[in-house]
C-alpha positions as CSV (number, residue, x, y, z in Angstrom):
1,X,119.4,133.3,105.1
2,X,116.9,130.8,103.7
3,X,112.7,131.6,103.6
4,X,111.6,130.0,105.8
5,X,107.5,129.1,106.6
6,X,106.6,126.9,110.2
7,X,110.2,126.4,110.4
8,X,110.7,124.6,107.0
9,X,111.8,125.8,103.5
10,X,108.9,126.8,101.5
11,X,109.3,123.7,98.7
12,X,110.0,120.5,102.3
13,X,106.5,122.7,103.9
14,X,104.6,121.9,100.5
15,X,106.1,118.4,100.4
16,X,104.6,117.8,104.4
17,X,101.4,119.3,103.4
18,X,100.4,117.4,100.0
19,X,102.0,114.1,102.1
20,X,99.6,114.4,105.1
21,X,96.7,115.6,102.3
22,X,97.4,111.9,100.6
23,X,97.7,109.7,103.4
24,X,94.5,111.8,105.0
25,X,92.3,110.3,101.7
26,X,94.0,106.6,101.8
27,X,91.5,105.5,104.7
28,X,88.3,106.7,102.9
29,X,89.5,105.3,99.1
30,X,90.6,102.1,100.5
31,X,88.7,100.8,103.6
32,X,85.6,102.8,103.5
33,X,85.4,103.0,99.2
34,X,81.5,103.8,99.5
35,X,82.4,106.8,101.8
36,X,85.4,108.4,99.7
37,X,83.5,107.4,96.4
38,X,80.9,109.3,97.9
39,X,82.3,112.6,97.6
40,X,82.3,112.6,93.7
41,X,79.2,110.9,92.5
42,X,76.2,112.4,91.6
43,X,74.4,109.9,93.1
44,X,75.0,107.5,96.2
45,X,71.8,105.4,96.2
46,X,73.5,102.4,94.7
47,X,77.2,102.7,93.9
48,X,78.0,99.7,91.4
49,X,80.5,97.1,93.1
50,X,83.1,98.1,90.2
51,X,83.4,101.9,91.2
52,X,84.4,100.8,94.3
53,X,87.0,98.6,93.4
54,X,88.3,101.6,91.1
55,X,87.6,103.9,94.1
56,X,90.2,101.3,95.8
57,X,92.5,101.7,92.8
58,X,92.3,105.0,92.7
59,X,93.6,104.8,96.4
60,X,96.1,102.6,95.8
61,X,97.6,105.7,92.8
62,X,97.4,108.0,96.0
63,X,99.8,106.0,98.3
64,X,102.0,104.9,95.3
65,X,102.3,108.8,94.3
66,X,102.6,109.5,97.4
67,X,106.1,107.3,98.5
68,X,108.1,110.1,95.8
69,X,107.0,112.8,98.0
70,X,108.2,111.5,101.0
71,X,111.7,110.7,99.6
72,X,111.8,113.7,98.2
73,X,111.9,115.0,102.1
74,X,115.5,115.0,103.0
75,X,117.5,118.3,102.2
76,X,120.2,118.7,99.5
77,X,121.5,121.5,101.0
78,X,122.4,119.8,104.7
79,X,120.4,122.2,106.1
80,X,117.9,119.4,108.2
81,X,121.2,117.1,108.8
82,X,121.8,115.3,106.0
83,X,125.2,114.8,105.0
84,X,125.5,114.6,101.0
85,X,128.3,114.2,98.6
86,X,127.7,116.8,95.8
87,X,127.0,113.5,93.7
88,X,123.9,112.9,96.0
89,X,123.0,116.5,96.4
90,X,122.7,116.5,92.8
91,X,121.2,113.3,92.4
92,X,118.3,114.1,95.5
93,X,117.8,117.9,93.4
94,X,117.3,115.5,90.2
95,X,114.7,113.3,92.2
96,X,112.9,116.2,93.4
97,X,112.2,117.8,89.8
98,X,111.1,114.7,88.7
99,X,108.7,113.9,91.3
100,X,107.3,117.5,90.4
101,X,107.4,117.1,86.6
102,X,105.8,113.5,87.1
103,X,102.9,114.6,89.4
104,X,102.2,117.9,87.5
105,X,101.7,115.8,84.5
106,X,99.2,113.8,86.8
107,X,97.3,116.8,87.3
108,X,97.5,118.0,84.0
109,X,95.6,115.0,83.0
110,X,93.5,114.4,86.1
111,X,92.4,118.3,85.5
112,X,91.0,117.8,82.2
113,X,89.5,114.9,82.3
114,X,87.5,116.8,85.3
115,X,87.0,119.4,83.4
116,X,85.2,117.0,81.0
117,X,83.4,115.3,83.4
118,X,81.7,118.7,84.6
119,X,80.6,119.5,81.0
120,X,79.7,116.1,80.3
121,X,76.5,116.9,83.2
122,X,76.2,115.0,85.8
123,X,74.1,112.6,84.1
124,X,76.0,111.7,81.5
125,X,79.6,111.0,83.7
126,X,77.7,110.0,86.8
127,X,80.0,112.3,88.9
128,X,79.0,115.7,90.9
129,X,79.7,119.0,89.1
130,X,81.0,120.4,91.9
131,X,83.0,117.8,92.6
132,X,84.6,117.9,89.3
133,X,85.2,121.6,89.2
134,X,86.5,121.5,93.2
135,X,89.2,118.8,92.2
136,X,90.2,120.9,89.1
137,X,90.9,123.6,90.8
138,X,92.6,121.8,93.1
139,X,94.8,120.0,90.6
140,X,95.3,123.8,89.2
141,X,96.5,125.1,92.7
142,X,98.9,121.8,92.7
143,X,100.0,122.8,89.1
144,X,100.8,126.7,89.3
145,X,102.6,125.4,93.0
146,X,105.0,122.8,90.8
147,X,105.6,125.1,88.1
148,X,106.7,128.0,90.9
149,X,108.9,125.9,92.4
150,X,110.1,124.2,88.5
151,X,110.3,127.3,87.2
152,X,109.5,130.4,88.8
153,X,111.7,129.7,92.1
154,X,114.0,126.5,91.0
155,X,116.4,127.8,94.2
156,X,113.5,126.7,96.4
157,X,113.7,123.0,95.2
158,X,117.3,123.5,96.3
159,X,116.7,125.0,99.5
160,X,119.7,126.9,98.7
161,X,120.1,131.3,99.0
162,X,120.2,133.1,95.7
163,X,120.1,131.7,92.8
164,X,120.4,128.0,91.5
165,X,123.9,126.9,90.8
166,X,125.2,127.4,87.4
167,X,122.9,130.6,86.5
């Protein structure tokens, strides 16, 4: 029998939860840029009409990044309905370690350049410390998550029993 968390394989649960994450922070980055911008600056006393067009931008990355995730949703392994060929099985498996491999190397970059940021000060980057270490960590947790499921537990991405076919 499969693992199941809420009622959903552990790797369609983590898919829901980074989903509703992303499209929880497209209001503030895009309608309300002062607001979402405001959780990262040092400073919010005057926020230059530039950062919150890039705030905007950086909104408009989330909801791009975020349209993978959601057709990464439907099952290869039938198990929510879908009917698939073993062509499409293969192909939807094939989608899903992409999205992962693509958006881990998003947060591999997104980390460091965080990381940076914090040591830079505060002063010098014009962003909040703990802002900068919160959303490393958080790219961090994202990271060790992909590589479990990439590596560690490839089955889950699957949603198969056992082990991956062809081990």
């Amino acid at each position: 029998m499969t693992t199941t968390i809420l009622g959903l394989p552990p790797f369609k649960l983590a898919l829901y939860i980074e989903i509703l994450a992303n499209l929880s922070s497209l209001p503030a980055l895009i309608l309300s840029p002062s607001y979402g911008a405001s959780f990262l600056l040092s400073t919010t006393a005057t926020i230059a009409p530039s950062t919150l067009t890039l705030t905007r931008w950086f909104g408009g990355l989330v909801g791009a990044l975020t349209v993978p995730l959601v057709f990464s949703l439907p099952s290869p392994s039938g198990s929510d309905g879908t009917k698939m060929s073993e062509t499409d099985r293969q192909r939807q498996i094939g989608f899903r370690r992409a999205t992962y491999i693509t958006m881990g190397a998003g947060e591999v970059f997104l980390s460091r350049l965080m990381v940076w940021a914090y040591i830079q000060g505060e002063e010098e980057s014009g962003f909040s410390g703990n802002a900068m270490l919160a959303g490393a960590a958080n790219m961090g947790a994202l990271l060790a998550l992909r590589v479990l499921f990439l590596v560690g537990r490839p089955e889950l991405i699957e949603e198969c029993d056992g082990k991956v076919k062809g081990q």
